[in-house]
Each structure stands twice: as C-alpha cells, then as structure tokens.
PANU-603317 format. One record per residue (C-alpha): z, y, x; residue in one letter. Coordinates in Angstrom, 1 decimal, decimal comma. Example, Ala and Ser with C-alpha at 12.3 -4.5 7.8 and 13.67 -1.06 7.14 Angstrom:
<up:7,8 north:-4,5 east:12,3 rest:a>
<up:7,1 north:-1,1 east:13,7 rest:s>
//
This chain:
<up:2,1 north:-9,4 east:11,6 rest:x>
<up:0,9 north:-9,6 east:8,0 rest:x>
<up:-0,3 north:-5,8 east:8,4 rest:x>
<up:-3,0 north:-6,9 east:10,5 rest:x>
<up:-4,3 north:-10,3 east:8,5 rest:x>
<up:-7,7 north:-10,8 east:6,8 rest:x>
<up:-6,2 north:-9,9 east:3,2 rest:x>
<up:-4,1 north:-7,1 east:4,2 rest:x>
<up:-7,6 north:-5,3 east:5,5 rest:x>
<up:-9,2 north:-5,8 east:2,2 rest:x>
<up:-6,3 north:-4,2 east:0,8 rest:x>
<up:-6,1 north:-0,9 east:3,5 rest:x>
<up:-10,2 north:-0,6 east:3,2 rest:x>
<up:-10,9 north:-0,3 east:-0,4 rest:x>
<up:-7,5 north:1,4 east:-0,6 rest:x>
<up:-8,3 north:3,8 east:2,3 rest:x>
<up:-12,3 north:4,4 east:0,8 rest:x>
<up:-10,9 north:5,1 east:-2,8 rest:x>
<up:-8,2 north:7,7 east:-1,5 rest:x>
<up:-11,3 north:9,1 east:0,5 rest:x>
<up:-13,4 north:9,6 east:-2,5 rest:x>
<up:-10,6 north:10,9 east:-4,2 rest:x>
<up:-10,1 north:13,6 east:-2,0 rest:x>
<up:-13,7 north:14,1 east:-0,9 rest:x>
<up:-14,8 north:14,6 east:-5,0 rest:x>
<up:-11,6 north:15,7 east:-6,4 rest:x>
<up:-13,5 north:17,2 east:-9,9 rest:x>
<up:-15,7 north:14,4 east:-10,5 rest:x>
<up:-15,4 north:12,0 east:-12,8 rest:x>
<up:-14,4 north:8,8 east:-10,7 rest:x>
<up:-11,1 north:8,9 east:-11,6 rest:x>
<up:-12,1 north:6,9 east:-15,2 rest:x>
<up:-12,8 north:4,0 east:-12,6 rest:x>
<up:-9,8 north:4,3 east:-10,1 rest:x>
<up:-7,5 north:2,3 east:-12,6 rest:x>
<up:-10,0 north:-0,3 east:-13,0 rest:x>
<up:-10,2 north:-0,9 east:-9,0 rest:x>
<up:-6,8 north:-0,9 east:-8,8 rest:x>
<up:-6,1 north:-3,3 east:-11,6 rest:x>
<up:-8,5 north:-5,7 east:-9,7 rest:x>
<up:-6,7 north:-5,0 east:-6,2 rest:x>
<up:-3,7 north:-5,5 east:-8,0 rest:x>
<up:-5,0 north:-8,9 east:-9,9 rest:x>
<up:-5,8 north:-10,1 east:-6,3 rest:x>
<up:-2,5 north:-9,3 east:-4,5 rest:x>
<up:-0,4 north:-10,9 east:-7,5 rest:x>
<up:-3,2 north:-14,1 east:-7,3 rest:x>
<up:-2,5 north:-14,1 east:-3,4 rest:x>
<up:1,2 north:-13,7 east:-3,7 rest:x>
<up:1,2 north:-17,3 east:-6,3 rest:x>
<up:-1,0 north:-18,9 east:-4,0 rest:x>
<up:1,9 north:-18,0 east:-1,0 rest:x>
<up:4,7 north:-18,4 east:-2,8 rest:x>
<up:3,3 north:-22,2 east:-3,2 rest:x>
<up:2,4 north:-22,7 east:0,4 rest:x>
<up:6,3 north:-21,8 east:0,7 rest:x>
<up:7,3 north:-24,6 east:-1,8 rest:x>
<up:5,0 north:-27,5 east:-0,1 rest:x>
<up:6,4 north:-26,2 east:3,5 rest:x>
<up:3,1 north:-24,5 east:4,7 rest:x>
<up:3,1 north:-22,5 east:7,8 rest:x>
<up:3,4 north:-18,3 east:7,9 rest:x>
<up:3,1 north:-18,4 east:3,9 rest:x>
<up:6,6 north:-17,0 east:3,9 rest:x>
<up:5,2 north:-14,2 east:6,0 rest:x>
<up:1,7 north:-13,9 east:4,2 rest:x>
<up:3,5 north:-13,9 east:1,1 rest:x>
<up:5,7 north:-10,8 east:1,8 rest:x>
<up:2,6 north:-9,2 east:2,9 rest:x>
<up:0,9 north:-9,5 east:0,1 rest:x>
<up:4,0 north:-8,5 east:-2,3 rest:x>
<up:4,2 north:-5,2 east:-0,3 rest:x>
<up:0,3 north:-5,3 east:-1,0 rest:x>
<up:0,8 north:-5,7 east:-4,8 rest:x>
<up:3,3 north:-3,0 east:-4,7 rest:x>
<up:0,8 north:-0,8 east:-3,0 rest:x>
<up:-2,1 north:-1,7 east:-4,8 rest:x>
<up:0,3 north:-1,1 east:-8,6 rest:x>
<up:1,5 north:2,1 east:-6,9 rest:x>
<up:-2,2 north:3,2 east:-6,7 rest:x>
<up:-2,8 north:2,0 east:-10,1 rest:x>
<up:0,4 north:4,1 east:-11,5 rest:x>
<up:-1,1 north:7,5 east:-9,6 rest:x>
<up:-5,1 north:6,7 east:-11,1 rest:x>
<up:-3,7 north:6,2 east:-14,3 rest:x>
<up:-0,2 north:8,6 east:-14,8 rest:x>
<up:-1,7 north:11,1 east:-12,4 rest:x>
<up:-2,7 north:14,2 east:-13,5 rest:x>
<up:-6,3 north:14,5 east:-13,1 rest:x>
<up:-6,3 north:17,9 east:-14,8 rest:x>
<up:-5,9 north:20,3 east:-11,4 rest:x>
<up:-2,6 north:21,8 east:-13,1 rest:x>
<up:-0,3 north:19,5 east:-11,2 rest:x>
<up:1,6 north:19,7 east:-14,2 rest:x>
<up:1,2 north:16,1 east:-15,9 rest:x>
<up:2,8 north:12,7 east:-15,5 rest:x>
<up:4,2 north:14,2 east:-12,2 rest:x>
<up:5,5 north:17,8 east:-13,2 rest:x>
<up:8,5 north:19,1 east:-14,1 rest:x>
<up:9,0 north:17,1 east:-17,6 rest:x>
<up:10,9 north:14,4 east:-15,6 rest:x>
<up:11,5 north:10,8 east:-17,1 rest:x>
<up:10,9 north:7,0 east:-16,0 rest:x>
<up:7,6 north:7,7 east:-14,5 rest:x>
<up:8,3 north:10,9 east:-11,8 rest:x>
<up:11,5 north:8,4 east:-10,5 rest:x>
<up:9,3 north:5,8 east:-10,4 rest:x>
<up:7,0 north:7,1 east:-8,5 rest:x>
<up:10,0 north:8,9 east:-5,9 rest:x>
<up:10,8 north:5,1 east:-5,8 rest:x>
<up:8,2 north:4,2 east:-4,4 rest:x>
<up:7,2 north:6,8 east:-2,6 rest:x>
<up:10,6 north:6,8 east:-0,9 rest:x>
<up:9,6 north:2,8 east:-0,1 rest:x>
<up:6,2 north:4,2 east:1,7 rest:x>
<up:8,2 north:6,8 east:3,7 rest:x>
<up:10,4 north:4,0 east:5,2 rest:x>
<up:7,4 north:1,8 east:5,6 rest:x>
<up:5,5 north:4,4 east:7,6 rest:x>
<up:8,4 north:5,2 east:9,8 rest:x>
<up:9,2 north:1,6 east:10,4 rest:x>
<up:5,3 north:1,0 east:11,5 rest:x>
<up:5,4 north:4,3 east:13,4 rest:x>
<up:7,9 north:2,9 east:15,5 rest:x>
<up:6,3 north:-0,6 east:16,0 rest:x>
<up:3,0 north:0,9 east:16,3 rest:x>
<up:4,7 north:3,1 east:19,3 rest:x>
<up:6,8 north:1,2 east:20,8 rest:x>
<up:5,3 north:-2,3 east:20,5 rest:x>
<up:8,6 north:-3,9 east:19,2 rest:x>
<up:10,5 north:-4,7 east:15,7 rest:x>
<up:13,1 north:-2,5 east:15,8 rest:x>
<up:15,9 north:-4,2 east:17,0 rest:x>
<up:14,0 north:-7,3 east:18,2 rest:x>
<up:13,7 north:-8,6 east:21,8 rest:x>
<up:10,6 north:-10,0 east:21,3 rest:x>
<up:7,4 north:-9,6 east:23,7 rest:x>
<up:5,7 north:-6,3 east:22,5 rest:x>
<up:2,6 north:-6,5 east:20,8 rest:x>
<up:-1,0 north:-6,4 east:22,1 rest:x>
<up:-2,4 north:-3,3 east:21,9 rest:x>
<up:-5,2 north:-4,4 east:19,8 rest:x>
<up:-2,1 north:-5,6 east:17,1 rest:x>
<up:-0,8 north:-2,2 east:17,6 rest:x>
<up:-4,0 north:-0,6 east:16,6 rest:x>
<up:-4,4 north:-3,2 east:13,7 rest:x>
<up:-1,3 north:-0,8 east:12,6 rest:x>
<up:-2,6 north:2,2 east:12,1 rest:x>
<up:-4,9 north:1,8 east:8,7 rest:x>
<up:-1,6 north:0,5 east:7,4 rest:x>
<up:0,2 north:3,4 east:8,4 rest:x>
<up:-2,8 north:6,2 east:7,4 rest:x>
<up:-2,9 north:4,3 east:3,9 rest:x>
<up:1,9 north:4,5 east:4,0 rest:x>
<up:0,7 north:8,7 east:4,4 rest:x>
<up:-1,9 north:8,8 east:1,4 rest:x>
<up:0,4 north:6,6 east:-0,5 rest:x>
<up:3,1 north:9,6 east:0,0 rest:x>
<up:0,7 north:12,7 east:-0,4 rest:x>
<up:-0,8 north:10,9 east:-4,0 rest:x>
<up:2,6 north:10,5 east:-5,3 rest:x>
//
C-alpha cells in the first residue's frame, strides 16, 4: 500500500502540519512561506517519481507501485502549492476561487473532484480492509490505520480548494 510507505508519511506530516497552521493562524502572515514549502514537497515528489519511474525501467521490485504513490503525492503536494499561491488569502473568499471563473477555479474542481474519489476509495479500504473489488486477504489493522492521515489530508485537500 504506497499510502502507508516511508515517503508517503513525509508527504501526509508536513502536509497535515501546514494545513494545521493554516487553519490554527488563519491572519498571520505564513501564507508568504506556504508556496515555498510546497514547491520543495513538490521538487521531492517529482525527484521521487524519476527515481521510480527508473527502478521500473531496470525491473526493480514495487517501483511501479512506489512510483504511482508518489505521482498521486506530486499531485497533492502541486495541488497545495496551487491553493498557497492562487488562494485568496484576503478573507473575502472572493479571489482566484470566486465567482470570476476561468482555468484556475476548474482546475482546482479537477482536482478536488480527484481528492473526493480518493477519500471515498480509502474510506472503503480503510473500513472494510479490502480493494474494492479484490479478493485479497484484508489488511492488518495497523495498515488500516496507516490509512487514515491519508484520508484526513484527501478532506483538507477538499475543504482548501
């Protein structure tokens, strides 16, 4: 499950703090730094996602899977960076996201629609223990609960844009 590996955490923690301190200090002046953070994250995930996509060529075991994690990852941590630096950090919730339309709001609907269906879909593993559709042998709990920063960071992702 590339939700619960070593990179994906690093991802879901800074991720999950950031969103914290967003809402926690809402009218300070952090948000000059968010796209910075993000732009590293992001940087990371894209670095991660080469260095995958060439354990893939040379035949290396679960890079296939480590590399889709870390593409949804990218997406994530570029979804982040969109909000920090498109957002509107004004209060008026009338900027980059109001009513003025364009390229950026369907953007962001994009991929807000993509973390809808990703929190649904880990909502039902995290539940049932299963792939949908799969046969497999559930998950351990302890995989299960690996599940749920993923799906609390699929929620914020949802609420920011």
């Amino acid at each position: 499950m590339y939700v619960a590996d070593g990179e994906a955490e690093v991802g879901h923690i800074v991720m999950l703090a950031a969103m914290a301190a967003m809402v926690g200090a809402p009218d300070s002046d952090l948000h000059r730094w968010w796209g910075w953070l993000f732009g590293a994250l992001s940087v990371f995930y894209a670095t991660r996602l080469l260095v995958h996509v060439r354990g893939i060529a040379v035949g290396s075991d679960g890079a296939r899977l480590q590399a889709g994690g870390a593409a949804y990852h990218l997406v994530a941590s570029l979804a982040m960076l969109y909000a920090a630096t498109f957002g509107d950090h004004s209060g008026d919730h009338h900027g980059a996201h109001g009513s003025s339309g364009g390229a950026l709001l369907w953007l962001g609907r994009l991929v807000g629609a993509l973390f809808v269906a990703d929190g649904l879909f880990t909502a039902v593993v995290l539940v049932s223990g299963r792939v949908p559709g799969s046969n497999e042998t559930p998950f351990p709990l302890r995989a299960r609960v690996a599940l749920l920063p993923h799906l609390v960071m699929d929620v914020a992702m949802v609420a920011m844009l």
